[in-house]
N, C-alpha and C positions, 0 to 999 in steps of 0.2 A: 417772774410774775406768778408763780405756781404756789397756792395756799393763801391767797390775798387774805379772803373772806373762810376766816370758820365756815155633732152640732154640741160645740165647745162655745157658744159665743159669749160666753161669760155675761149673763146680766145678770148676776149679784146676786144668782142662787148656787154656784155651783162652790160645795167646799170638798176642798182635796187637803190630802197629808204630805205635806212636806218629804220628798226624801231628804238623807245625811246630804249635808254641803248648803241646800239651799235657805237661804235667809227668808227666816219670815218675823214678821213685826205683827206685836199685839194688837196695834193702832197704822197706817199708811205711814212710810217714814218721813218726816216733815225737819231737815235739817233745819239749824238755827242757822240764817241768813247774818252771820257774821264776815263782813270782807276783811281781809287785811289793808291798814292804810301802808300803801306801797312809796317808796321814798326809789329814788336814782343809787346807783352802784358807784361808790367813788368814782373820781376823776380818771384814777390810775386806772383801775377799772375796765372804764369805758371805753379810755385811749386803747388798752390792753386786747380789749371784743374789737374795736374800728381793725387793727392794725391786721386780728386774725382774718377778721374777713376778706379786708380786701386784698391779702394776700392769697386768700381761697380764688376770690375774682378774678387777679393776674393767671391764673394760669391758661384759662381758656375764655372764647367768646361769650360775652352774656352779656343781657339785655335789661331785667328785672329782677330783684329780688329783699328780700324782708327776712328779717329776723326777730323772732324776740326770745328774752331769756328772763324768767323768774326763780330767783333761789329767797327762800322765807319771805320775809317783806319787803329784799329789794327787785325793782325791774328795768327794764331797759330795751329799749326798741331800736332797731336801724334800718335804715332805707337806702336802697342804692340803684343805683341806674335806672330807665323808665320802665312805666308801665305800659308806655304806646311807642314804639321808636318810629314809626311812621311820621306822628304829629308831635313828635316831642317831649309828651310827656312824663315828666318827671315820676318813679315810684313814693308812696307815700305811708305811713304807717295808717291813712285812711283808703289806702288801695285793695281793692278786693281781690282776692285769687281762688280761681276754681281749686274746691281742696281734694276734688277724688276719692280714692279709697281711705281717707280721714274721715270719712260720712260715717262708714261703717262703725267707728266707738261711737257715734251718734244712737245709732242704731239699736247698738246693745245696753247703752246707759238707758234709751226708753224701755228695752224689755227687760232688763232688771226693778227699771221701779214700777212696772205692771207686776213684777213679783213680789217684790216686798209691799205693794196694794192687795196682793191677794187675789189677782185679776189673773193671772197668765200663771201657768204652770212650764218650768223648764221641762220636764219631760211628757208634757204633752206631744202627741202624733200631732205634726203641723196641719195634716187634710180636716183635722178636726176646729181648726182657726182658720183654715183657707182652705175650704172645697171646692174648690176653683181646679187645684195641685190634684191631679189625675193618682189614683193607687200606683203605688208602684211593687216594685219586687218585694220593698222591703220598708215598714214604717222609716221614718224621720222625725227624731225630736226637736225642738227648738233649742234645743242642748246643745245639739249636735252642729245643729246650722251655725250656731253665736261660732263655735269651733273649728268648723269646715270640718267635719267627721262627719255631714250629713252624705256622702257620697254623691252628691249635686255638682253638674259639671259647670264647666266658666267657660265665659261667651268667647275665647282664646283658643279654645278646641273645637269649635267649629265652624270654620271658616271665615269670613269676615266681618266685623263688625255689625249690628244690626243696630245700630246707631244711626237709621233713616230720618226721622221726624219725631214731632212731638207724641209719647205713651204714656197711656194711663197706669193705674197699677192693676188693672184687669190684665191689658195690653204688656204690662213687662214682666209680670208672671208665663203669659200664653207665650212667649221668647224661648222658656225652655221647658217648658208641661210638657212636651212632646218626648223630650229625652230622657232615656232611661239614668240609671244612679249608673255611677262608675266603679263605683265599689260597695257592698255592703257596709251600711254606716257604723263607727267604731273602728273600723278597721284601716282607714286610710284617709291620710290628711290632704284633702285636695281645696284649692283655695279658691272660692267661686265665690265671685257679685250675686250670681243668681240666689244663690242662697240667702246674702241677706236682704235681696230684694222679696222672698217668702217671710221675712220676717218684719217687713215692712207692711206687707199686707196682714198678718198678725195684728200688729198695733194698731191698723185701722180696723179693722177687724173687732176688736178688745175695746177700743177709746167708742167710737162710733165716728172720731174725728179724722182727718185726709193726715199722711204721717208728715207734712210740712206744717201743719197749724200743731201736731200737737210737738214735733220737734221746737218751735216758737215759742208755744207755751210751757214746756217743761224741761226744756235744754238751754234754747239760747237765751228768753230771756232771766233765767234764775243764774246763768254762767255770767252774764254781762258783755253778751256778745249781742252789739246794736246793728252789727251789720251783714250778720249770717243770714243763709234765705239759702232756699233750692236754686238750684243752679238755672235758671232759664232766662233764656238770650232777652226776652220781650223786656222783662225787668231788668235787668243792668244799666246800670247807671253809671256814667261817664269816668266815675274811679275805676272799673272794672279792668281787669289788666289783661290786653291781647296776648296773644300768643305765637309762639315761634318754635323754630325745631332744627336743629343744625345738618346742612345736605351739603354733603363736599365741602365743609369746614368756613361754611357759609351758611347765616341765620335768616330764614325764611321762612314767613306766617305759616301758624299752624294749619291744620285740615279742618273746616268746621265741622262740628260733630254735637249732636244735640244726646244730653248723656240723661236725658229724662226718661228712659229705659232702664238705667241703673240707679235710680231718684236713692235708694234705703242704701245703697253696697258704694254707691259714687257718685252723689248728685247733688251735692252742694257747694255753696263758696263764701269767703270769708275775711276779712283784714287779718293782717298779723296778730293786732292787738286782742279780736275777737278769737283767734287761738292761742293766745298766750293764755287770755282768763277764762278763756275754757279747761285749759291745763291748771289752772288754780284751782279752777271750781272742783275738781277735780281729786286735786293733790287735798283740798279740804275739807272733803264729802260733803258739799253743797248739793251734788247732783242725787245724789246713791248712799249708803250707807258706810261704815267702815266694813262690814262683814261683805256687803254687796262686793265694794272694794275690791275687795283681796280674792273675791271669789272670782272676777273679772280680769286678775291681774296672775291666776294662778295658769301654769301652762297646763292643757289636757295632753292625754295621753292617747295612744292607741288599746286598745282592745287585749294586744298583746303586751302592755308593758312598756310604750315607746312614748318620749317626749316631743311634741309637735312642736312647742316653742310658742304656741299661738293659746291664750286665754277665752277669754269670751270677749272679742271688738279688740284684742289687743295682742301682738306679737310681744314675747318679754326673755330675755337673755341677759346673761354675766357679761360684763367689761369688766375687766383688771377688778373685778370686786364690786363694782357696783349692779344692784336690779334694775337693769332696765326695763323698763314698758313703752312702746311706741308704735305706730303705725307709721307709714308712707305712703304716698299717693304717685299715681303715673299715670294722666290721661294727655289727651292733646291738650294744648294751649299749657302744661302744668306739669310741675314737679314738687311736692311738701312732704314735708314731715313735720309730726309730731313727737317728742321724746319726752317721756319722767322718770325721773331718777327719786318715786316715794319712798324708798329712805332717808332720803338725803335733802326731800322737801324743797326740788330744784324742776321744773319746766322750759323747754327748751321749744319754739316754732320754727319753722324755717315753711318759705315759699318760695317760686321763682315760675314766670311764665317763660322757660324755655323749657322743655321737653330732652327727660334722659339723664335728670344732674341726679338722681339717685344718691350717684357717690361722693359729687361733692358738696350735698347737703348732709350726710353723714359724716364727712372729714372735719364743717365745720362744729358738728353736734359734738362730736369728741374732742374736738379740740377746744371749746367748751368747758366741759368737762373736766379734762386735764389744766385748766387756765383756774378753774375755781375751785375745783376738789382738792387735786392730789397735793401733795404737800411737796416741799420739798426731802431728799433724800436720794443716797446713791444707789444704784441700781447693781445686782450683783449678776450678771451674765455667764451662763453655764457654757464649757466648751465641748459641745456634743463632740466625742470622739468616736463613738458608735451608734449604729444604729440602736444598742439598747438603753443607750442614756436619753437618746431622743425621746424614746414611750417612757423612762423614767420622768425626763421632763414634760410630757403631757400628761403624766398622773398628776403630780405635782402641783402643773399651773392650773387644770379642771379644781383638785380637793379648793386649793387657795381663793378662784375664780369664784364658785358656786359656793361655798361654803364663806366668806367676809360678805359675796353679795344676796343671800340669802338670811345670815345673821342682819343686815342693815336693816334688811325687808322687814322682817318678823320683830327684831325692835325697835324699829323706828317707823316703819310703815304699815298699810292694814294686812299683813301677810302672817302667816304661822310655817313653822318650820314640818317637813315634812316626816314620815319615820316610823317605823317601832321597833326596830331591832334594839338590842342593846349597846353602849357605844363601847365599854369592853371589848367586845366580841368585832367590832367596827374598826377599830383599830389596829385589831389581828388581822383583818381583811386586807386591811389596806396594808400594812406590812406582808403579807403573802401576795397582793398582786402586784407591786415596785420592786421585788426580789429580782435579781436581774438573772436568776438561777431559772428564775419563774419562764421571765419575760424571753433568755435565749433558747428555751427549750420550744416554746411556741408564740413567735413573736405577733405574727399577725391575728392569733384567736385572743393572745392576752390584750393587743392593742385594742380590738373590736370590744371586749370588754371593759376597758379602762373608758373609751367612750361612750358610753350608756352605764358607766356605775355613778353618774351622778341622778338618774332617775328611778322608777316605781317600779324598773324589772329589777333593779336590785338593794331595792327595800331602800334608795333614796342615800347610801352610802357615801357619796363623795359630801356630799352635803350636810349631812349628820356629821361628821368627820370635822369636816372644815370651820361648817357653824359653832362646834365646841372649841377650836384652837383658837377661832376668832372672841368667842364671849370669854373664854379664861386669861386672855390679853387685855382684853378691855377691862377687866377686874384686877389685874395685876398694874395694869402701866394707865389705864384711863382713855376714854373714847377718844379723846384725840390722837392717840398712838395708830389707829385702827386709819384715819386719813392718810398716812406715809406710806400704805403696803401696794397701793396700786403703781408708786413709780420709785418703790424700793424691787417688789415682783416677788414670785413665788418663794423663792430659798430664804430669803429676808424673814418671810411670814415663816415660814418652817423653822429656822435657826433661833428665830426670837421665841418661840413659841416652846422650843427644848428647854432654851434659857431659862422663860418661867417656871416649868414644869420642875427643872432642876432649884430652882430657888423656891419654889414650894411644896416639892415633895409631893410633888404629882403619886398618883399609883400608878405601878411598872406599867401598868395595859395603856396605860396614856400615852407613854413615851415612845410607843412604837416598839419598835424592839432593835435592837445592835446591832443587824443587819441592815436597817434602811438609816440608822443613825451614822454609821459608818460610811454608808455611801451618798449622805448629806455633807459631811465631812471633804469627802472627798470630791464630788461636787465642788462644793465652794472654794475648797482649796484651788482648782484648777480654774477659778472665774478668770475672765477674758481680763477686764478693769473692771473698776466702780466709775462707772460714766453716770452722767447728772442728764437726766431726759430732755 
């Protein structure tokens, strides 16, 4: 079935300068309100998504859960088991599910387009939007926060939940004003609610509006999400999907917990369908711009050189080549995710009111994935005989990894490629660190570097690298060559990629050099079989 389908408070005196990265518009940015008319995923399709899931569902107990999945204009929705097993009832793609820490791309798609209004500064000191936020050791920008570099701790480090009753956003600031930063910010990626519950008071702050009316006004309804709302009990209406949580291998209602403490960082809920086209709205810069985009979808760094993996509202990583961008959520009554694949112009939701499926809401997002991406093609399987073939093949699968899904990124989605070194010289690099001369002489300093040379301490090298073997393939063999290498796998992309070079006369700095070519060689010679994924 694999390849079916192809005093800051901004009243409109304050003007600031732009630093590099941040978007600003001549005029507020007013997407054009084009939807895609969406049509159903063939038949085979369909059968193809039922049979994954509920093969995902056979393995263990579960009560409720939604899916949906958008690739270009087609979509497709699934519902399975209840949303109340007490009373019976049935889940429905009009069932609502607390979405958790999926609020938080909420959060930053509002303070992105208070930036490109001209209203909010990303490196604004947040005590100057919320003097409320006691001085600390050390400033906090709203930069920082979107990224969790602000050094803000999370309600998970100190002690138990303070998920008593209903707060305001005076009341869920004052939760951790008290505590000091945990790190000087820049410097370490620490993942806190709290933070973007500071950035919620931000936007009311900035609007003059409570951040539920203006999320309504400038999120849900422009997304075509008719049945998102803040998460509170008083309002839920009889779709609302209880919750469960597995104790001794036995599912038994969740803990109630009123999560209007964490309203900005995790405190809304939603139907599938309301996160599927929010994942459109999305993938189509309905909400935000194309610059906003990419600027949201880029991973920040540490202070020292180090990849977080986290954007601004958005966690984003390599699979077999494609850019991921996604969040997850993990409260009581609830487990979702969110995933987009914007190169690929594909949105994936997942919900479930049992508590903890993390992972197999992730198995069915890739498995997803692999059902409509990859193409077919044999897979060539390396026989690690040593410990130094193994860091050869993690050089390998990172260049191939980061480098096809950073090419997809930057031309086909709102993403640019990172860089300045020259790729001459980038080639050399990467032939001097897969030298297994290299790698046995200092296996574990060369391996600790082979993992971080696909980031900004080393001028972005696996990725510069890879970006280029991947675009001079698609110029020689055509973009749909580029869909076979997620489940052809790394030596595939490298072997094909000499082939071109030899058939057009690449220059020598392209090709590597006869020491790493040799040992692709050999390599491949020694594969296991060509098994079919």
């Amino acid at each position: 079935m694999k390849g079916l389908l192809p005093p800051l408070l901004l009243l409109g005196l304050t003007v600031w300068a732009a630093p590099p990265g941040v978007p600003v518009c001549e005029r507020p940015y007013a997407p054009v309100q084009v939807v895609k008319v969406e049509v159903p995923f063939p038949e085979e399709v369909q059968r193809a998504l039922e049979e994954l899931v509920r093969a995902e569902l056979a393995r263990e107990p579960h009560v409720g859960l939604a899916v949906g999945v958008r690739w270009g204009d087609q979509r497709w929705v699934g519902a399975y088991g209840l949303r109340d097993k007490a009373r019976g009832l049935p889940a429905t793609p009009r069932t609502t599910w607390r979405l958790a820490s999926i609020t938080k791309t909420f959060t930053a798609v509002a303070v992105l387009q208070l930036v490109e209004q001209g209203r909010l500064n990303l490196d604004a000191d947040i005590r100057t939007l919320v003097p409320s936020w006691p001085e600390k050791r050390w400033p906090v920008t709203v930069r920082q926060l979107l990224g969790h570099l602000g050094g803000v701790t999370n309600y998970g480090r100190f002690g138990p939940s303070h998920d008593t009753g209903p707060l305001d956003t005076a009341g869920s600031v004052a939760l951790v004003s008290g505590y000091e930063l945990e790190a000087e910010p820049g410097t370490r990626f620490i993942y806190s609610t709290w933070a973007y519950n500071l950035l919620g008071a931000a936007i009311e702050a900035v609007t003059g509006q409570s951040y539920g009316e203006y999320l309504h006004e400038h999120v849900f309804a422009p997304a075509g999400m008719e049945h998102a709302a803040l998460d509170d009990r008083q309002t839920r209406d009889e779709h609302h999907a209880a919750g469960y949580r597995l104790r001794e291998g036995q599912l038994v209602p969740s803990k109630l917990v009123d999560v209007s403490g964490r309203f900005a960082g995790g405190g809304t809920r939603a139907s599938i369908e309301d996160l599927l086209s929010y994942g459109g709205a999305l993938l189509d810069y309905r909400l935000v711009s194309r610059a906003s985009t990419g600027l949201m979808q880029t991973s920040m760094s540490t202070r020292d050189g180090r990849l977080t993996d986290y954007g601004m509202g958005f966690a984003t990583w390599p699979l077999r080549g494609h850019y991921v961008v996604a969040h997850a959520g993990a409260q009581p009554e609830t487990s979702t995710l969110l995933l987009l694949l914007p190169g690929e112009d594909v949105a994936i939701a997942l919900a479930s009111n049992v508590e903890g499926q993390a992972a197999s809401l992730r198995r069915i997002a890739y498995g997803i994935i692999e059902l409509l991406l990859e193409g077919e093609g044999s897979r060539v399987n390396t026989r690690r005989q040593d410990a130094v073939d193994a860091v050869v093949n993690e050089g390998l699968g990172r260049i191939f990894g980061y480098g096809l899904a950073y090419h997809l990124w930057a031309t086909r989605g709102p993403g640019s490629l990172p860089g300045t070194g020259g790729l001459p010289e980038a080639f050399e690099q990467v032939a001097q660190l897969l030298d297994r001369t290299t790698i046995a002489r200092a296996p574990k300093a060369t391996r600790e570097r082979i993992l971080t040379a696909h980031g900004p301490s080393e001028d972005w090298l696996f990725v510069r690298v890879g970006a280029h073997m991947a675009r001079t393939m698609e110029e020689a063999l055509g973009p749909e060559q580029l869909r076979n290498y997620p489940a052809r796998g790394p030596l595939a992309f490298f072997n094909d990629y000499l082939a071109v070079c030899e058939a057009r006369e690449c220059p020598e700095p392209f090709r590597f050099n006869e020491v790493l070519r040799a040992e692709l060689r050999r390599l491949t010679a020694g594969n296991i079989e060509s098994t079919h994924r």
